[in-house]
C-alpha positions in Angstrom: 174.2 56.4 30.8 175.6 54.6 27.3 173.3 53.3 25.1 173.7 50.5 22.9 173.5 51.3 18.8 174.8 47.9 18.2 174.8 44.5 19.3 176.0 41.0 18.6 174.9 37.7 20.6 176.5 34.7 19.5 176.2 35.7 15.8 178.1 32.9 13.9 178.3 32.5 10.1 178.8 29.3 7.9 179.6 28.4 4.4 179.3 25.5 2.6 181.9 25.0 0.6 182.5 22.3 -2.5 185.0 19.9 -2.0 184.8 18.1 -5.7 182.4 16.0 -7.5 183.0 12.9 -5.1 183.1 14.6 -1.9 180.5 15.5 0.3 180.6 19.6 1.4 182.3 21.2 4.0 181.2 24.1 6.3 183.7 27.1 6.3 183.0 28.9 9.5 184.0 32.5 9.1 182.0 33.7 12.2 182.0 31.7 15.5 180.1 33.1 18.3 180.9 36.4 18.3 179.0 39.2 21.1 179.5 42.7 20.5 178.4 45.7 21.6 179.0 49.2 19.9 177.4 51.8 22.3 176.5 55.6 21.1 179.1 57.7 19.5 182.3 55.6 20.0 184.7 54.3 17.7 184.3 50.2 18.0 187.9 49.0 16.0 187.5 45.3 15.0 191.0 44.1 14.1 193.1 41.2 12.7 194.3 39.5 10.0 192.4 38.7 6.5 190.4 35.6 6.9 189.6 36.4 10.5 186.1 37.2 10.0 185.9 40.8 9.9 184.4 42.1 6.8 181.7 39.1 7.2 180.6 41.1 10.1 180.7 44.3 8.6 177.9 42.6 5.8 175.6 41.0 8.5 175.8 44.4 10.3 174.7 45.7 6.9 172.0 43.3 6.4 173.7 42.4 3.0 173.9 38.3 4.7 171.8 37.0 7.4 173.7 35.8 10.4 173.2 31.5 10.9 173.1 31.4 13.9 172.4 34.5 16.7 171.3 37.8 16.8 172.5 41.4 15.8 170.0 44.2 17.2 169.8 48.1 16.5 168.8 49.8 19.5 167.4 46.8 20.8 165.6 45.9 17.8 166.8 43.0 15.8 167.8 43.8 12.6 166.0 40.5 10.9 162.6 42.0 12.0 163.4 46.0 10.8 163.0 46.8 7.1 166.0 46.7 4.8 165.2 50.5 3.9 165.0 51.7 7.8 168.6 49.8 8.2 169.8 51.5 5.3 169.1 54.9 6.9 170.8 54.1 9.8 173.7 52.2 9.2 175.6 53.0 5.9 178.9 51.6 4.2 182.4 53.5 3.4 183.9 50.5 1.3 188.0 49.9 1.1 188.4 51.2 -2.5 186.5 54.2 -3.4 186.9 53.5 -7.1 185.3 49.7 -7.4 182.7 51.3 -5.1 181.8 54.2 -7.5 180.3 54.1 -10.7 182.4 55.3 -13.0 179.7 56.3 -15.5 177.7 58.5 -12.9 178.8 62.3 -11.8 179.7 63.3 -8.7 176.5 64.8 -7.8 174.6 61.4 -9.1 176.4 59.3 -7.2 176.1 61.5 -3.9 172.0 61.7 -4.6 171.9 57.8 -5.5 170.7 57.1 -1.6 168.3 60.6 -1.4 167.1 59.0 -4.6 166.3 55.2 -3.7 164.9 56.4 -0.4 162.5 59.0 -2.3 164.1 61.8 0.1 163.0 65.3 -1.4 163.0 67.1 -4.7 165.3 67.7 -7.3 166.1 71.6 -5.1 166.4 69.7 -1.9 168.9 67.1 -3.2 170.8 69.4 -4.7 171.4 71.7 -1.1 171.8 68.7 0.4 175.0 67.3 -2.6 176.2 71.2 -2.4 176.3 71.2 1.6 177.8 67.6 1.7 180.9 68.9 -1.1 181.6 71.5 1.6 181.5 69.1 4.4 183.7 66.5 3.5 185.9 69.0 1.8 185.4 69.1 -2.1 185.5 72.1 -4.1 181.8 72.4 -6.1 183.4 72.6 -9.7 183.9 68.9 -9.2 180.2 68.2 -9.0 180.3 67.0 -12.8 183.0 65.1 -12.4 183.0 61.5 -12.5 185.4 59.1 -10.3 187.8 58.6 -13.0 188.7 62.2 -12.7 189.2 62.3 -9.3 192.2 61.4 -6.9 191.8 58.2 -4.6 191.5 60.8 -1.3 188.9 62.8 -3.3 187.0 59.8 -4.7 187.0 58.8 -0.4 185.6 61.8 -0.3 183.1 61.6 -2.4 182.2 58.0 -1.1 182.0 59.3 2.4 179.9 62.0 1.1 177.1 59.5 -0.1 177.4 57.7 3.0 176.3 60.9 5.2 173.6 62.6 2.8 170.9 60.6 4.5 172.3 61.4 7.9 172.9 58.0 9.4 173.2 57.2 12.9 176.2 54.3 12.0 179.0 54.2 9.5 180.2 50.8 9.0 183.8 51.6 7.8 185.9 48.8 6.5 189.3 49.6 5.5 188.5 52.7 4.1 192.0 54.4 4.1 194.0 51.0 3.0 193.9 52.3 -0.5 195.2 55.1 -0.1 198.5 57.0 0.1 199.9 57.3 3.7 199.7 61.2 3.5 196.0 61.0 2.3 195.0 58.3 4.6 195.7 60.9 7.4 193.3 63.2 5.9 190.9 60.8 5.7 191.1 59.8 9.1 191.1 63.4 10.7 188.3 64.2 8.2 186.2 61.1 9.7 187.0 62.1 13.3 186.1 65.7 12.6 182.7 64.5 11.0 181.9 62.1 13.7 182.0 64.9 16.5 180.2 67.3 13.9 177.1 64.6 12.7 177.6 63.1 16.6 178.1 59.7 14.4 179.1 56.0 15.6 181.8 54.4 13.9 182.2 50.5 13.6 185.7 50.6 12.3 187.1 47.6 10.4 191.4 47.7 10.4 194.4 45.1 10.0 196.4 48.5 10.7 197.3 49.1 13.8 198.4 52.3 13.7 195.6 53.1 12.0 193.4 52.4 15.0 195.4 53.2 17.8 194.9 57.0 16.0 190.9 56.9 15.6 189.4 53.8 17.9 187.8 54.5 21.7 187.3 50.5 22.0 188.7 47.4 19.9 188.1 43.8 19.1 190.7 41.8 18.1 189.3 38.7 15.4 190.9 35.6 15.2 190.0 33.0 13.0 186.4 34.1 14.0 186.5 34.7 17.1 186.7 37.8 19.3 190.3 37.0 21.3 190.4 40.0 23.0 188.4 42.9 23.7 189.5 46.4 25.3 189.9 50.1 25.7 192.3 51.5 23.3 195.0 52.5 25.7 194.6 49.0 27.5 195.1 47.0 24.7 197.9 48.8 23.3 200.2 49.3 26.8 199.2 46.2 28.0 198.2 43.7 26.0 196.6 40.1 27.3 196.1 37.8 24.4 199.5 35.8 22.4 197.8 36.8 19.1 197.4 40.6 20.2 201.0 40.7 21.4 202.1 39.3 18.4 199.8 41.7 16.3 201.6 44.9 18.4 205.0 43.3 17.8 205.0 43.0 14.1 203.9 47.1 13.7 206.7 48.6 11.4 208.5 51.4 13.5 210.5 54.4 11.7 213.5 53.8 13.2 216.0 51.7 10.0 217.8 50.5 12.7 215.5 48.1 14.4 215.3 46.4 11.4 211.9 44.4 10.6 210.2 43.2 13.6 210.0 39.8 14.6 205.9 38.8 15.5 206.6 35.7 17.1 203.5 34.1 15.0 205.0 30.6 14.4 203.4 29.0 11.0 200.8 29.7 8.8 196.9 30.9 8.9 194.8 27.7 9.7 192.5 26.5 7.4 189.2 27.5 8.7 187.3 24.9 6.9 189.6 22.3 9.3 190.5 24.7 12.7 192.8 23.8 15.1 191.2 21.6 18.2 191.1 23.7 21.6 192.5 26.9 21.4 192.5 28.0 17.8 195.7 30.1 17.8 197.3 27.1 20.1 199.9 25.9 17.2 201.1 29.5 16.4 201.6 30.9 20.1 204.9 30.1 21.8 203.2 29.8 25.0 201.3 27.3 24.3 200.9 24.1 26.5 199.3 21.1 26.4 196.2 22.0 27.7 195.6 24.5 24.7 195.7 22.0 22.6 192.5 20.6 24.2 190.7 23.1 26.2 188.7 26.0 24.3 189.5 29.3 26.4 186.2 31.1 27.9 186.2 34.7 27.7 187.7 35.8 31.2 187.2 39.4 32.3 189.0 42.0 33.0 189.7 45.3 34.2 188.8 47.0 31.0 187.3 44.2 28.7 188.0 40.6 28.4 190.4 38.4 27.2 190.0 34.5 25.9 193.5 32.8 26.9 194.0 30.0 29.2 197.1 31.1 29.7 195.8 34.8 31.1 196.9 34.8 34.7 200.3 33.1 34.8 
């Protein structure tokens, strides 16, 4: 039987934001009821464009902001009643760019003890078995141990990121975007060397993505985000042979291909991003979906299940 590592009940997350001297504030809502559950050693993909929430989640997972409104739990606990230090050694971060999320003045083997250090995790021998064994596992030769980031390549300072992230042997990594900054040669490394560390630490991934490609390679479940909202929620293969959602279908139509002569592809997403300070009545993606009817433009779609997951359109059966 799964169990569940992480969960989300109608977590939602507000902002207020300054309109000018004159005006009272508004309320930017970034996350809007969204229920999630991340169950042992899968790879949970949450995708969609930037705005849609994503990386708000990845901080409440974190603890770095407190939800407004719902509950996130580790193993059943909620994470507003477990110490900041216990959610530290079982979830950790790999960040988007490994060299804003580095200290540049620090060496290698600094920056990989940093977490052994806060925690008060063994002596100075220990930490330094545990730096060595972590060069070896995530691939780094030991005469860069001295090194600091700005010596490094992107891939390696990844590396090195992903290094610090396991030294404390985590159950979770909370990964958002962490090959976006990369070249697309490395970011295959990267993403073979997370899979082969996942079945080797038997880790959890919560996987954060506006690449496609990117997670049809590495994710065993995904969540699709739109303007904060979970649209669609399925099994990999599902979601990518047969997608329900408009906004999903549009997000699987506008992947590049190889092929010159196809041309860019066409997404069928008519307009721009709404302001999320002012969404759309009814169905939030109603006035970019060519579907759309009237209804939609009234009528907020329920979650409707099916065979693999669910799916929030009100258009879903016809």
């Amino acid at each position: 039987m799964s169990e569940t590592v992480l969960e989300l009940s109608g977590v939602c997350k507000t902002y207020p934001i300054s309109q000018g001297m004159f005006r009272p504030k508004a309320t930017l809502t970034a996350v809007n009821g969204v229920s999630l559950k991340v169950e042992r050693g899968e790879v949970f993909a949450l995708v969609g464009e930037s705005g849609s929430g994503k990386s708000t989640i990845a901080r409440m997972l974190l603890g770095l902001t407190p939800p407004s409104a719902g509950e996130i739990l580790i193993s059943g606990v909620p994470i507003a009643k477990t110490n900041r230090r216990k959610v530290a050694r079982r979830i950790q971060p790999v960040f988007q760019d490994p060299y804003s999320s580095l200290n540049p003045r620090k060496t290698i083997a600094d920056l990989i003890a940093l977490p052994l250090v806060v925690h008060k995790i063994g002596d100075h021998a220990e930490r330094q078995s545990r730096i060595s064994h972590m060069l070896d596992v995530v691939g780094l030769p030991k005469r860069l141990i001295d090194a600091t980031p700005d010596q490094l390549s992107g891939g390696q300072r990844q590396r090195v990121a992903i290094a610090r992230a396991l030294v404390m042997r985590p159950e979770v990594l909370i990964c958002d975007e962490p090959t976006s900054a990369l070249d697309v040669s490395v970011q295959a490394q990267i993403l073979n060397l997370l899979l082969d560390l996942k079945n080797e630490f038997g880790l959890t991934y919560f996987f954060i993505s506006h690449n496609l490609a990117v997670i049809e390679h590495i994710a065993d479940r995904v969540a699709v985000m739109y303007l904060g909202r979970v649209v669609e929620e399925r099994r990999r293969a599902g979601l990518f042979e047969d997608a329900c959602h408009p906004y999903t279908q549009a997000l699987l139509e506008s992947v590049l291909t190889p092929d010159p002569s196809l041309g860019l592809p066409e997404n069928g997403l008519g307009g721009s991003f709404p302001n999320p300070i002012s969404p759309p009545s009814g169905c939030a993606f109603h006035p970019r979906c060519a579907r759309a009817e009237s209804r939609c433009k009234v009528d907020s779609p329920p979650p409707r299940e099916i065979a693999d997951g669910f799916a929030s359109c009100l258009l879903l059966n016809r």
